[in-house]
ZANU-614053 format. One line per 10 residues: number of its first residue (from 1); for each residue y, x, z of C-alpha. Coordinates in Angstrom, 2 decimals, always signed. Each point is the difference from the previous one (the first is absolute). Layout:
residues N
NUM	Y X Z; ... .
END
This chain:
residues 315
1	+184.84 +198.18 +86.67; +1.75 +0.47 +3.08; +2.39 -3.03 +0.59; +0.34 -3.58 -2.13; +2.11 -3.02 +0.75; -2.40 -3.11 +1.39; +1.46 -3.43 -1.00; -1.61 -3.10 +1.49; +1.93 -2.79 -1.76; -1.07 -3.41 +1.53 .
11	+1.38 -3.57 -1.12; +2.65 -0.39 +2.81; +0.05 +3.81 +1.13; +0.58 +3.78 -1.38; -0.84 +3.15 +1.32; +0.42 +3.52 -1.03; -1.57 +2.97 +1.72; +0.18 +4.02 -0.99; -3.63 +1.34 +1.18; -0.82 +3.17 -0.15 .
21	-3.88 -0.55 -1.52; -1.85 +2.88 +2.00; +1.05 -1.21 +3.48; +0.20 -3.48 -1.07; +3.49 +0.31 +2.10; +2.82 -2.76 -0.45; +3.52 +2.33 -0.59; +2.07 -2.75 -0.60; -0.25 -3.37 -0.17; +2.06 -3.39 -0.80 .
31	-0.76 -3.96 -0.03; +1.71 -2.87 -1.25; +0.08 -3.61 -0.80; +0.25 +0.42 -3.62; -3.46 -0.88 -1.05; -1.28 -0.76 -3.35; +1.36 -3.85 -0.22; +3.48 +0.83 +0.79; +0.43 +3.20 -2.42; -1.80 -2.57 -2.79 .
41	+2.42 -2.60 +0.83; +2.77 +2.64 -0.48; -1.63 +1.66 -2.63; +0.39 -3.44 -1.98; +3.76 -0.52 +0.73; +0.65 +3.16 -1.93; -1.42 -1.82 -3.98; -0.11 +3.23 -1.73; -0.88 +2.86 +2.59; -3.17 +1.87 -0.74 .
51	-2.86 -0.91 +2.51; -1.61 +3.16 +1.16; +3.65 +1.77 -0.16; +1.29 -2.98 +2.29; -2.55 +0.29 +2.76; +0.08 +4.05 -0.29; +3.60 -0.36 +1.09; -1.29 -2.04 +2.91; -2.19 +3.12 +0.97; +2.47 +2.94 -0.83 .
61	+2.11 -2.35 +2.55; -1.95 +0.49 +2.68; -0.96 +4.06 -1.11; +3.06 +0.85 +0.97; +0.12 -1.06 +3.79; -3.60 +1.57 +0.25; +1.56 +3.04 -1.69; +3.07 +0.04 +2.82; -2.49 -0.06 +2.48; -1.74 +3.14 -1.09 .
71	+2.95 +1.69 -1.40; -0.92 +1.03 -3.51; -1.31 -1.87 -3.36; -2.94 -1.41 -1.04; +0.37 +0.59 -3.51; -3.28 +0.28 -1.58; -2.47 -1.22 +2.70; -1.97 -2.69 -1.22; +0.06 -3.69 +0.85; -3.26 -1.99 +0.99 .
81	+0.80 -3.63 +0.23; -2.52 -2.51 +1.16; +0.75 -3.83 +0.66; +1.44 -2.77 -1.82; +2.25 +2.42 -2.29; -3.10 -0.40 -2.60; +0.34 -3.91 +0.10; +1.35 -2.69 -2.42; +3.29 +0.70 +2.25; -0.06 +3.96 +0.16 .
91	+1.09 +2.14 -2.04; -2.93 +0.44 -2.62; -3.04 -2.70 +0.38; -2.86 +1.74 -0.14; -3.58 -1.82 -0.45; -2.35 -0.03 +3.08; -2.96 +2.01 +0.59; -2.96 -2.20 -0.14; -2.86 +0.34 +2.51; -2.48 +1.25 +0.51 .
101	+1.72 +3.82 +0.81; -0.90 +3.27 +1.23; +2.72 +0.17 +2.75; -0.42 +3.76 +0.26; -0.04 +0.68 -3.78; +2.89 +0.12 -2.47; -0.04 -3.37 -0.96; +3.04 -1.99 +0.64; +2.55 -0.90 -2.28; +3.12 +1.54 -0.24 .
111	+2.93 +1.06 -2.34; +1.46 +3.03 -0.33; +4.14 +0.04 -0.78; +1.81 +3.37 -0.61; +2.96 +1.08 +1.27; +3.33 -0.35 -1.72; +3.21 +1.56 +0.67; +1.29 -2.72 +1.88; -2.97 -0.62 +1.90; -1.55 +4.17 +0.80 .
121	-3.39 -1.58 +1.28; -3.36 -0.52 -1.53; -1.40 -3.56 +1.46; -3.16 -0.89 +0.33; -0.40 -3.86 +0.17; -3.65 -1.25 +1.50; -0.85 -3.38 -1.36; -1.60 -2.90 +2.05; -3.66 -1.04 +0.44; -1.86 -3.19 -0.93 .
131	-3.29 -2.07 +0.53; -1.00 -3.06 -1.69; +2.40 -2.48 +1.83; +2.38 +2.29 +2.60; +2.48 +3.43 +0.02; +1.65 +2.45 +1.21; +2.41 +2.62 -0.62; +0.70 +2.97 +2.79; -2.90 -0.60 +1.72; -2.23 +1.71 -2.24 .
141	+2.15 +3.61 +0.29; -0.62 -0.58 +4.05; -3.64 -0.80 -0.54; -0.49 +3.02 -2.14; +1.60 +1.97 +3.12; -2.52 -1.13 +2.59; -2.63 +2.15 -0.79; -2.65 -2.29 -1.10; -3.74 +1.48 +0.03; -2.69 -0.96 -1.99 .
151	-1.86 -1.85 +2.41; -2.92 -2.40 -1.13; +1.27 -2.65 +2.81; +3.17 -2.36 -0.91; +3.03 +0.92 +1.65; +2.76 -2.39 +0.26; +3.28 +1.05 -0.11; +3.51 -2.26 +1.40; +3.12 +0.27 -0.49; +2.31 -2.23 +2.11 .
161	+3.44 -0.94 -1.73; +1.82 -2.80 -1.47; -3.39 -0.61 -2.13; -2.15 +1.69 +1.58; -3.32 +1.41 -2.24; -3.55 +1.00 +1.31; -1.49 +2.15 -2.98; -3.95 +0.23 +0.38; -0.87 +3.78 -0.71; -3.84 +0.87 -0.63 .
171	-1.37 +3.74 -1.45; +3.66 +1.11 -0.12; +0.39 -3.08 -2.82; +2.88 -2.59 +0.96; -2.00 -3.04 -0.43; +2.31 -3.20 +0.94; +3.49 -1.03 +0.78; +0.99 -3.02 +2.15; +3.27 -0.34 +0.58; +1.14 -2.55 +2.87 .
181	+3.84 -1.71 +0.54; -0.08 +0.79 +3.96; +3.40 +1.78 +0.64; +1.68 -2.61 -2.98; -1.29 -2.64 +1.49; +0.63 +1.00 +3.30; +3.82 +0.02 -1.15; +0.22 -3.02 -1.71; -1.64 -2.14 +2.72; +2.38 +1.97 +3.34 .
191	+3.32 -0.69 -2.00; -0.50 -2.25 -2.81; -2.84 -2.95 +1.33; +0.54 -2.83 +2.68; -1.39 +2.86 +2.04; +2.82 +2.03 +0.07; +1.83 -1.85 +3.06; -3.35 +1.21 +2.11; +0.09 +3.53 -0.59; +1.93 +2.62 +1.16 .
201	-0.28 +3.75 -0.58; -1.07 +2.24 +3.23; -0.58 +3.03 +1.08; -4.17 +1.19 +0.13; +0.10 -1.24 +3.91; -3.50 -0.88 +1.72; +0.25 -3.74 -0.49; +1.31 +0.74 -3.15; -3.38 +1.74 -0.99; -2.10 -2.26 +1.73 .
211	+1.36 -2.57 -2.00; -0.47 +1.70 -3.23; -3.69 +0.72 +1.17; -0.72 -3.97 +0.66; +1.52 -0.64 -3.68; -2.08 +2.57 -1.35; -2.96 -1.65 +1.69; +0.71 -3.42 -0.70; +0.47 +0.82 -3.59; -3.66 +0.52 -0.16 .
221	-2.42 -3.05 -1.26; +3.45 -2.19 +0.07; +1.59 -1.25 -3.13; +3.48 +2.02 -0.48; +1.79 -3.35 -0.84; -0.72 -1.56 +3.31; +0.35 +3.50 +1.89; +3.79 +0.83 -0.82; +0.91 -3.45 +1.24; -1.17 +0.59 +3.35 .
231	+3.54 +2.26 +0.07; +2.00 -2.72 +0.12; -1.85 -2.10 +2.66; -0.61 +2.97 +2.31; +3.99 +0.05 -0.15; -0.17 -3.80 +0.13; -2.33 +0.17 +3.06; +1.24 +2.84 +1.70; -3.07 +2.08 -0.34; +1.64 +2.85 -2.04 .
241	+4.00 +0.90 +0.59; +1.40 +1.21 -3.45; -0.54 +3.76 -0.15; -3.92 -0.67 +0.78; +0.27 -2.59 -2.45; +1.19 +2.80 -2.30; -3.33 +2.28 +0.46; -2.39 -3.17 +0.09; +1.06 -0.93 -3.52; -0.01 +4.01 -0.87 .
251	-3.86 +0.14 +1.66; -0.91 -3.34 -2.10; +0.76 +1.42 -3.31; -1.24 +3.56 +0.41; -3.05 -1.68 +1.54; -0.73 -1.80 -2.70; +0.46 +2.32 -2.14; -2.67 +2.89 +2.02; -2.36 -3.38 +0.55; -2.51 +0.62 -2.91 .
261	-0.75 +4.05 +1.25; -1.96 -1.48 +2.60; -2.71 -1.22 -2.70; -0.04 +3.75 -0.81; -2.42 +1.68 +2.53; +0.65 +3.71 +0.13; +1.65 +0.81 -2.96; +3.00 +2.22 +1.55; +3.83 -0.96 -0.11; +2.74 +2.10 -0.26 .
271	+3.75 -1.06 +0.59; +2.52 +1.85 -2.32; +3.79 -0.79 +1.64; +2.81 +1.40 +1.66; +2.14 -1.68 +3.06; -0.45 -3.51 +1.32; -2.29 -0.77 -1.91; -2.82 +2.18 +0.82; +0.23 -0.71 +3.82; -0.40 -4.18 -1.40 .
281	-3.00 +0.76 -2.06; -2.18 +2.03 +2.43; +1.01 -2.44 +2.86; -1.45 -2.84 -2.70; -3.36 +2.05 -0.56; -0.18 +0.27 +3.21; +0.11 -3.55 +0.92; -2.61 -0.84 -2.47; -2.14 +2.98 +1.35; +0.43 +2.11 -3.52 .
291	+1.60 +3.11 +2.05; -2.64 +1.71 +0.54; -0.41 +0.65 -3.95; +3.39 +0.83 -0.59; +1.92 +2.68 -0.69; +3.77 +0.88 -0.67; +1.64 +2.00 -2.51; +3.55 +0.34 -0.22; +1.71 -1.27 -3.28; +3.05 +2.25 -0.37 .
301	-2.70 +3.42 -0.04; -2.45 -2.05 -2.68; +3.09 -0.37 -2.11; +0.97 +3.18 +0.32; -3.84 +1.52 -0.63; -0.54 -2.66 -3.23; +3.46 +1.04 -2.02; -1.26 +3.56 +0.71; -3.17 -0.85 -1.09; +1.24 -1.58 -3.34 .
311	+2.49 +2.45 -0.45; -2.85 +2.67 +0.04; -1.51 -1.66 -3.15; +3.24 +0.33 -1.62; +0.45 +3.94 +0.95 .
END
């Protein structure tokens, strides 16, 4: 195996990368808006089109401006696609892997679809994960990517996003999934909610921070309900212009959603992102003095290192 095709295929976002699997080097590489929801949507205009060929087409699509930028064809490499394309909306729902699961053992679920020749790619589609009452699907590819040991001490593991999960990891097992609305909620309440007139977008500036530090702090032992409507009489009062308005709220929600790690004395936390995000988080643990037992990993390399990893079983 010397190169495959990586697809991470979100609900509102695509994104296709050629990686050449012993370097674990991006060759090409090309993003879009046309997530899962809106190729269902369109998918369901069309009546009679078959499914899987439908959302190939999507893919082949988008092969061929990763295939201009490298300058010959990818015929034949394989496709590993983790994300929402195994949902109710993807192309092929697949059923979720139950915990608890070995995370560095062969035991996700995934489908295996051949290539045709219309479509010259074998795909490998990685199913979701499931507990008792929560999901996901993508993170589990990532998770598998981190390099999890088998360490007798619980390990939590966050990653920050529209619903952000923290999956509890003990002897290499992925033990729990919680799964909190911060970055929906976030949007809903800056642009949707009687809130939206006090908030502003900014850029990271030093009162900008501070203020997302105090909402981070205040979230703590306060009731959430109460919190967020201290936005709109800091604006009201003058204590907060808009833009700090913006990272109070932000600080509230991902404070209240970090709040319950401080019950958890010493078990280690590691943040999985990419981008804004990661700066956000670790200035949260921070403020609730968690830092010190944190570590980052990047979320673009575990992706890359878990489709490798699962395409390994496969070879």
């Amino acid at each position: 195996m010397k190169k495959f095709i990586s697809c991470d295929w979100g609900t509102s976002t695509f994104r296709l990368r050629i990686i050449d699997a012993a370097t674990k080097k991006v060759l090409a590489e090309t993003s879009t808006a046309q997530g899962i929801s809106a190729t269902h949507a369109l998918w369901k205009e069309q009546i009679s089109a078959d499914r899987i060929a439908f959302y190939s087409n999507v893919i082949l699509q988008q092969i061929k401006i990763v295939e201009k930028q490298i300058g010959y064809t990818t015929a034949g490499l394989t496709i590993v696609i983790s994300g929402m394309a195994s949902s109710t909306v993807g192309m092929l729902e697949l059923p979720y892997k139950a915990i608890p699961f070995h995370i560095n053992k062969a035991e996700l679920e995934s489908h295996f679809i051949s290539a045709t020749d219309m479509f010259p790619h074998k795909i490998i589609l990685i199913s979701g994960v499931r507990s008792a009452n929560d999901v996901m699907r993508g993170e589990e590819t990532i998770l598998c990517g981190c390099g999890i040991k088998d360490l007798e001490e619980e390990q939590i593991f966050i990653f920050p996003g529209t619903h952000s999960k923290h999956l509890t990891v003990k002897n290499g097992m992925l033990k729990d999934i919680k799964t909190y609305m911060t970055g929906e909620v976030f949007n809903l309440l800056s642009s949707k909610s009687i809130l939206a007139a006090s908030v502003k977008p900014g850029e990271a500036a030093a009162s900008n921070i501070d203020s997302f530090i105090k909402g981070v702090q205040e979230a703590v032992g306060n009731n959430l309900l109460n919190s967020i409507f201290h936005v709109r009489t800091s604006q009201l009062f003058d204590i907060l212009n808009k833009q700090q308005n913006y990272h109070y709220l932000s600080g509230l929600l991902i404070g209240g959603e970090l709040e319950d790690l401080q019950q958890k004395n010493n078990i280690s936390i590691t943040v999985v992102s990419s981008g804004v995000l990661s700066n956000l988080y670790l200035e949260a643990l921070a403020a609730l003095d968690l830092k010190k037992r944190c570590t980052m990993q990047n979320a673009d390399a575990a992706l890359i290192n878990g489709q490798i990893f699962i395409l390994n079983q496969y070879q």
